[in-house]
C-alpha positions in Angstrom: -87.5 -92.0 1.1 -89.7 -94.7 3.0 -91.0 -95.5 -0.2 -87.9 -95.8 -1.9 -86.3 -98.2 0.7 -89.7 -99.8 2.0 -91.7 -102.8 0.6 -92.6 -106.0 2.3 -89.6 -108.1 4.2 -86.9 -109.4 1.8 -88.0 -113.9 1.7 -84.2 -114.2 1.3 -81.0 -112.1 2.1 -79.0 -110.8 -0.6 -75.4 -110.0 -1.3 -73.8 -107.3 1.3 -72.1 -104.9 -1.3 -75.0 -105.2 -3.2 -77.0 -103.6 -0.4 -74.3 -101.1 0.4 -74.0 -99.9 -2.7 -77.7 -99.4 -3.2 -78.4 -97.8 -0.4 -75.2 -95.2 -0.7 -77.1 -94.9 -4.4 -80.0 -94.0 -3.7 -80.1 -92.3 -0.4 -78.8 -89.3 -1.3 -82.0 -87.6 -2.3 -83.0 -87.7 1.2 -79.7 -85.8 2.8 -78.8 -82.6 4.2 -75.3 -81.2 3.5 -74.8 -80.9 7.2 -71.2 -81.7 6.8 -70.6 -78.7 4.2 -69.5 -75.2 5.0 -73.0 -73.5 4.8 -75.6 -75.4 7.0 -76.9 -73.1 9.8 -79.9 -74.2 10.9 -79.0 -76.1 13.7 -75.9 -76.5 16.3 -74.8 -79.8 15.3 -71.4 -79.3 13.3 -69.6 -81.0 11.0 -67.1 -84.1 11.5 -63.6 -83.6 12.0 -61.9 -86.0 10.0 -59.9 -87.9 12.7 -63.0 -88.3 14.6 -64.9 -89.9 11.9 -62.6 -92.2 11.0 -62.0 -93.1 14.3 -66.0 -93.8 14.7 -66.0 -96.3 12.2 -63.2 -98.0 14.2 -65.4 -97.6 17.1 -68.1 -99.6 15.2 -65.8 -102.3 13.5 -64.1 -103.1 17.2 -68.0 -103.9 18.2 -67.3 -103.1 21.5 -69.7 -102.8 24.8 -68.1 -99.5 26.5 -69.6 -100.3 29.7 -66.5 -102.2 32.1 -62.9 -101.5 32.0 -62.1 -105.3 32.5 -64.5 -106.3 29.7 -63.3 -103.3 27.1 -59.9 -101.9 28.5 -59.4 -100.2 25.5 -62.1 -98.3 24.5 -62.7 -97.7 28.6 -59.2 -96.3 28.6 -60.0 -94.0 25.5 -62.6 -92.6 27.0 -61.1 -91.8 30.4 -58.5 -90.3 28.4 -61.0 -88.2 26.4 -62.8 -87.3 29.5 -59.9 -86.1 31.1 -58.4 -84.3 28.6 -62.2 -82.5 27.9 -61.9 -81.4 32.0 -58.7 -79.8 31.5 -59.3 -77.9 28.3 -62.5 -76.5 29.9 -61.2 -76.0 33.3 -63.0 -78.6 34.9 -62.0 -80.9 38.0 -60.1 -83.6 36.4 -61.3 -86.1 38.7 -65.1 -85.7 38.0 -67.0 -88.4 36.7 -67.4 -88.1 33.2 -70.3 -89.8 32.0 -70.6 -90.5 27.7 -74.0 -90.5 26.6 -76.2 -89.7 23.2 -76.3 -85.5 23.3 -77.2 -83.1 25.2 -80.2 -84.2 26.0 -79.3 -87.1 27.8 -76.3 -85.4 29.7 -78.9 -83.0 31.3 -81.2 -85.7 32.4 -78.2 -87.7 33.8 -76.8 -84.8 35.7 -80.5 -83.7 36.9 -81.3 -87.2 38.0 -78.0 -87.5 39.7 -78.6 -84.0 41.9 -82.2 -84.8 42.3 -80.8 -88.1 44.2 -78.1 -86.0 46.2 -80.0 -83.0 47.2 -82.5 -85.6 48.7 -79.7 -87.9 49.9 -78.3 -84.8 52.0 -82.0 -84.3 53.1 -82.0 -87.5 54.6 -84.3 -89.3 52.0 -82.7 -92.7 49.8 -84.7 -91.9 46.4 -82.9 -95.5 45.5 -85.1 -97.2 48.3 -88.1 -95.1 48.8 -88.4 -93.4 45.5 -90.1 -90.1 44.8 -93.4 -91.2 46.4 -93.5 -88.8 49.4 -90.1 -87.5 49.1 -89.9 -83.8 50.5 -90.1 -81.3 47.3 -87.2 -80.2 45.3 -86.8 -77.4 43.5 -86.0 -76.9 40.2 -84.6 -73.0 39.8 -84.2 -72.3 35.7 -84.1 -69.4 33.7 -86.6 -67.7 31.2 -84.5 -68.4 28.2 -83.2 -71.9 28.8 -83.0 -74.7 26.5 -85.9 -76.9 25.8 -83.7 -80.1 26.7 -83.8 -78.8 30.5 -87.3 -79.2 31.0 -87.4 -82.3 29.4 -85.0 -83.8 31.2 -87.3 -82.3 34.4 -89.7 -84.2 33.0 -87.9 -87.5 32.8 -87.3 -87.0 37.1 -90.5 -86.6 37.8 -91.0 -82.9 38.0 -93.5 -81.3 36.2 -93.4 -77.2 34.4 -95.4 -76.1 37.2 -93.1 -77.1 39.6 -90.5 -75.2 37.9 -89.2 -71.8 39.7 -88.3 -69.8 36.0 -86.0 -66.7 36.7 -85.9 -63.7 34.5 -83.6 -62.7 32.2 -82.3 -60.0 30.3 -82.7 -59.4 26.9 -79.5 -61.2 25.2 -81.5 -64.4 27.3 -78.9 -63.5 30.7 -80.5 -65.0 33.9 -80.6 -61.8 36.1 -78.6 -62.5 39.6 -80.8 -60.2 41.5 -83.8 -62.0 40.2 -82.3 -65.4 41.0 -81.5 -64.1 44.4 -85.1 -62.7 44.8 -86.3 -66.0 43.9 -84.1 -68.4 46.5 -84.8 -66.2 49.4 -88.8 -66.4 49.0 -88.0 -70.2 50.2 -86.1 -72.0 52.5 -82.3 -73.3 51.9 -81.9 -76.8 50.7 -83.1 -79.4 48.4 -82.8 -76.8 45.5 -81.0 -77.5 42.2 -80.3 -74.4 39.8 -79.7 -74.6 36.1 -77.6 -72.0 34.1 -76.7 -71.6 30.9 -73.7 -71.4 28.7 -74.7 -70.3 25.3 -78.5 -69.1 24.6 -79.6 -71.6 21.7 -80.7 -68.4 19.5 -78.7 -65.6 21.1 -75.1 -67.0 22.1 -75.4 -65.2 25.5 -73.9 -66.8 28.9 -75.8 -66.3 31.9 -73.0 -64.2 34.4 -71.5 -67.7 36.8 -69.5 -65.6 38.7 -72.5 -63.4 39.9 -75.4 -66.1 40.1 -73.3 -69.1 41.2 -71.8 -67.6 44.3 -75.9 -66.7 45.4 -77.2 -70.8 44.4 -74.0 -71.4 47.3 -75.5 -69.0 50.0 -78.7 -71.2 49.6 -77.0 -74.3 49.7 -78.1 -75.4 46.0 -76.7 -77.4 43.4 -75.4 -75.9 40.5 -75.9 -77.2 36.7 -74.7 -75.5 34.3 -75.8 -76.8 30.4 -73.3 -75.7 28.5 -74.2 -77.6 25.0 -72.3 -75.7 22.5 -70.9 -73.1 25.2 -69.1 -74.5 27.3 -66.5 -74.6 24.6 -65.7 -71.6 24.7 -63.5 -72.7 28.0 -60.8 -73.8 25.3 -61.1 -70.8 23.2 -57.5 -68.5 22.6 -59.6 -65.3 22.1 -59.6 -63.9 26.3 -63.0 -62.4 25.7 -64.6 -65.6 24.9 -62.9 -67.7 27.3 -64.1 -64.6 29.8 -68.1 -66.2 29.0 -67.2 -68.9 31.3 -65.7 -67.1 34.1 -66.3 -69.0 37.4 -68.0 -72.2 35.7 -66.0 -74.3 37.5 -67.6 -73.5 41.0 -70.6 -75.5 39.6 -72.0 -79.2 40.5 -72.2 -80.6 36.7 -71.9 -79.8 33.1 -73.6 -80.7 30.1 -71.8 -80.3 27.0 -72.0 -81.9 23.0 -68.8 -83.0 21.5 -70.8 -83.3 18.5 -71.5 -79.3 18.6 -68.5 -77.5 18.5 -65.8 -79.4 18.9 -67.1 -81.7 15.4 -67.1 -85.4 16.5 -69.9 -87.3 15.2 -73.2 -87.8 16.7 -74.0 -90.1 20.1 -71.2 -87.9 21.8 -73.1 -86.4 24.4 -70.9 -85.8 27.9 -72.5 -85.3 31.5 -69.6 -84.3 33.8 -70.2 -84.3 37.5 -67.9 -83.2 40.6 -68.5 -85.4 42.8 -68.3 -89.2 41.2 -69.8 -90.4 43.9 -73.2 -88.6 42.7 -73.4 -90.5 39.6 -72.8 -93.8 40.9 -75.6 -93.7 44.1 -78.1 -92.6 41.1 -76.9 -94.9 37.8 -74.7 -98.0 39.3 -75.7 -101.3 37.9 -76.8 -104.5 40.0 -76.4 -107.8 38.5 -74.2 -110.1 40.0 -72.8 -111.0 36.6 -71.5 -107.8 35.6 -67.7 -107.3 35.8 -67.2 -104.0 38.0 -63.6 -102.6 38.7 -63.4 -99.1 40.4 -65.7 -96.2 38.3 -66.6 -98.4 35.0 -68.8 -96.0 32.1 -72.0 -98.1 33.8 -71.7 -97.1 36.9 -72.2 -93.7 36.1 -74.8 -93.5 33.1 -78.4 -94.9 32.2 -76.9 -97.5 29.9 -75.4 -100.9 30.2 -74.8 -101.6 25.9 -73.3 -99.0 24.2 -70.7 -98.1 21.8 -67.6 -96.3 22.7 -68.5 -92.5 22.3 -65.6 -90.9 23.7 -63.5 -92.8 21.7 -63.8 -89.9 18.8 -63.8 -87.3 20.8 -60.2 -88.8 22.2 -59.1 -88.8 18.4 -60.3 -85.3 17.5 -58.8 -83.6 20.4 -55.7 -85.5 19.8 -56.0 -84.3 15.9 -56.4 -80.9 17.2 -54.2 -80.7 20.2 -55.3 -77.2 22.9 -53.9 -74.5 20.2 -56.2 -76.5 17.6 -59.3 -76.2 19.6 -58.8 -72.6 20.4 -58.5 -71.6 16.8 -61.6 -74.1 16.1 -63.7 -71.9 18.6 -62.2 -68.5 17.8 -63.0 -69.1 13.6 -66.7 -70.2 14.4 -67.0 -66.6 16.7 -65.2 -64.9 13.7 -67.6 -66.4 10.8 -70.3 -64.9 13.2 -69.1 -61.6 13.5 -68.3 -61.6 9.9 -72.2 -63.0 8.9 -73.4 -60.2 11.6 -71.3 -57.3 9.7 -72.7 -58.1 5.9 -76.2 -58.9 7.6 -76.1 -55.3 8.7 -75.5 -54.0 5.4 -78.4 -55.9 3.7 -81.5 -52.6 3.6 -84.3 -54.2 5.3 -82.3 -56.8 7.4 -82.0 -56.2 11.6 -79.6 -58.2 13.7 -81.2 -58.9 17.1 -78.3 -60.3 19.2 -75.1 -59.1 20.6 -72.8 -61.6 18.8 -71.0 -63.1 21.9 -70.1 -66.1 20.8 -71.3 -68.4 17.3 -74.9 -67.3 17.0 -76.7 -64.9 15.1 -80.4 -64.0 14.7 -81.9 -61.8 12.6 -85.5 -60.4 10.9 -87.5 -58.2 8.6 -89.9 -55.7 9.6 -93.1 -57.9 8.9 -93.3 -61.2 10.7 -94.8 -63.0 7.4 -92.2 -61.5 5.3 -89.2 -63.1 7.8 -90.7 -66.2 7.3 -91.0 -66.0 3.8 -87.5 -65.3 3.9 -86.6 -68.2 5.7 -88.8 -70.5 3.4 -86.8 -68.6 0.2 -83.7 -68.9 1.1 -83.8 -73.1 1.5 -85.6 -73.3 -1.8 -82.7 -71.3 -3.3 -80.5 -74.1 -1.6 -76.9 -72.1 -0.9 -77.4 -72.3 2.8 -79.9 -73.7 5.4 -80.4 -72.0 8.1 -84.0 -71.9 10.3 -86.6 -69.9 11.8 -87.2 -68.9 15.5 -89.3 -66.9 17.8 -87.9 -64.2 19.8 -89.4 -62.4 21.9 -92.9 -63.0 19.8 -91.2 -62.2 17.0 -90.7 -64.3 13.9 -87.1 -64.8 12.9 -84.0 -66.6 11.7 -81.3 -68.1 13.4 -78.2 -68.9 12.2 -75.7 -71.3 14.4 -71.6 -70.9 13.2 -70.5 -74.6 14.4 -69.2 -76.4 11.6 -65.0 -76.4 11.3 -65.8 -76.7 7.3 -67.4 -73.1 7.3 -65.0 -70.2 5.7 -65.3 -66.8 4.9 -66.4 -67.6 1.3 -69.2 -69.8 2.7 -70.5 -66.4 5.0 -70.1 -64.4 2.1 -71.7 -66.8 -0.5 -74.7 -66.6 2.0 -75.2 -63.5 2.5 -75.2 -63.0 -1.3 -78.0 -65.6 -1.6 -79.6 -63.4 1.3 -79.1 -60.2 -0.6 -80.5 -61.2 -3.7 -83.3 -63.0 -2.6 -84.1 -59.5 -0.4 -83.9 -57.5 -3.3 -85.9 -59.9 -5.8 -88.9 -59.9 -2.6 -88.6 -56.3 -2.8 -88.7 -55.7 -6.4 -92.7 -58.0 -6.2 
């Protein structure tokens, strides 16, 4: 695709249409149907069609989303969004709600802002005197967390060996008495701890009521990333809104509009507790900015950006709270569905409890899973990827998309079936 779009620097510009229409022409060999009913591979959705359309609105506005008295509007959207987002997940209202890229971003931004209070409450100002010297913080995690958390570790300063990794079960639960084993071995203080709603491969939620309650004996901020998870908050099924019982006693939350609830990309939401955390680590000098109360800028890495709660305010509005229950609840019920014809396929061994939107699943042999894997995107019905649990080559496949029915899960498991059975018969 570089090829077909490269070539040395147009001498003069050409017609707009022109462009549009060649590009829209010929870039279609290079796309994934990640918008259709039967992409799996990755937690990443589709797009809700209010929230698209309100993204290109978004872009043709051309609006910096960074002060309300510069952008009222899209300011006013987002507040909106990042309210309504608090109360469908049972978060406090009047945290600081902070839009960035993904999930990526939200964990750095809420790591960065506890790293700053943790050592602010310690008596150290990381603003003046940095990290240089700074008395130690810890950085509690658990064995199965997402890559994204130690990234973002590594974007404060703290290193994997610094890293304090708790066990977990087998579903990838962080094990309370482990966690508690692992605060008492050092003193109180200056500890952050990072749980997780929604194992990437397995769909498991660490227990909050158990582990949060022992991170409070020990005087430690709480983090929970909930990427995909945390939406289960807003779910009408009382067994998945149970996975998030007692989330709300935590510090900050990272979650992905762009995951489960299907806005478009760049919709990335940190949420802390405390505003006030945000702003001593992210507020903006510069005398010539316009500042008025808590402005986005105050309370993210960015000054320029586009308006990223702006869809997210559209596609809750298009849903309304019954809509994004039934959302959640169909993407848990295409899972259990895939997991039941899964189980009937001779070979085929589910490897997860099916909590939530996630399902992984293997042959005996390690070479032939991957095979499999490799088979069923050359036979192009559904893309789903591969994974390693517990040493073990397998496949993974993440129920996020609102455009996914029951004929898509049962299409794919055909294509599974059959591609099984052909292996076999070689």
């Amino acid at each position: 695709m570089q090829a077909v779009f490269g070539g040395p620097l147009p001498e003069n510009g050409e017609d707009a249409a022109s462009i549009i229409a060649d590009l829209a022409g010929r870039g279609d060999a290079g796309l994934v149907a990640i918008p259709g009913g039967r992409f799996f591979g990755l937690v990443v959705g589709g797009t809700l069609p209010a929230a698209l359309a309100a993204d290109w609105l978004v872009s043709t506005w051309d609006q910096n989303a960074g002060s309300s008295t510069l952008t009222p509007t899209t300011v006013a959207l987002e507040r909106v969004a990042g309210e309504w987002v608090c109360d469908l997940l049972g978060l406090p209202t009047d945290a600081a709600v902070a839009w960035v890229t993904g999930a990526q971003m939200s964990n750095f931004v809420c790591l960065a802002s506890a790293q700053h209070a943790v050592l602010r409450r310690a008596g150290w100002d990381l603003t003046r005197r940095g990290l240089r010297g700074a008395p130690p913080v810890r950085l509690v995690v658990g064995e199965y967390r997402h890559g994204a958390i130690d990234r973002a570790a590594r974007f404060c300063g703290i290193g994997l060996d610094e890293l304090t990794i708790v066990a977990a079960d087998d579903q990838g639960r962080m094990l309370p008495g482990a966690l508690a084993a692992a605060l008492d071995a050092t003193p109180a203080g200056r500890t952050i701890v990072c749980l997780q709603a929604g194992e990437v491969h397995t769909g498991a939620f660490d227990p909050f009521a158990e582990l949060i309650p022992i991170a409070r004996r020990h005087d430690a901020w709480v983090h929970i990333d909930g990427a995909f998870g945390l939406w289960a908050a807003g779910a009408q099924d009382p067994t998945l809104r149970a996975l998030t019982t007692g989330i709300g006693a935590a510090d900050s939350w990272t979650t992905d509009a762009h995951k489960t609830l299907n806005a478009p990309y760049d919709c990335g939401i940190a949420i802390l507790r405390d505003p006030e955390d945000a702003v001593a680590m992210f507020r903006a000098g510069g005398d010539y900015l316009v500042h008025s109360s808590l402005d986005p800028w105050d309370v993210t890495p960015e000054l320029s950006r586009r308006g990223r709660g702006v869809p997210v305010w559209a596609a809750l509005r298009s849903l309304g709270r019954d809509g994004v229950g039934r959302l959640v609840d169909r993407l848990h019920d295409n899972a259990v569905h895939l997991e039941a014809a899964l189980r009937g396929i001779p070979g085929i061994t589910v490897l997860n409890d099916v909590v939530y939107t996630q399902v992984m699943f293997r042959l005996e042999d390690d070479d032939a899973t991957r095979t499999l894997g490799a088979a069923i995107l050359e036979e192009g019905t559904a893309a789903l990827t591969g994974a390693v649990w517990q040493g073990r080559a397998s496949l993974r496949c993440s129920m996020s998309s609102w455009a996914t029915t029951a004929d898509d899960v049962d299409r794919t498991v055909a294509a599974i079936a059959r591609i099984v059975r052909d292996h076999a018969a070689q």
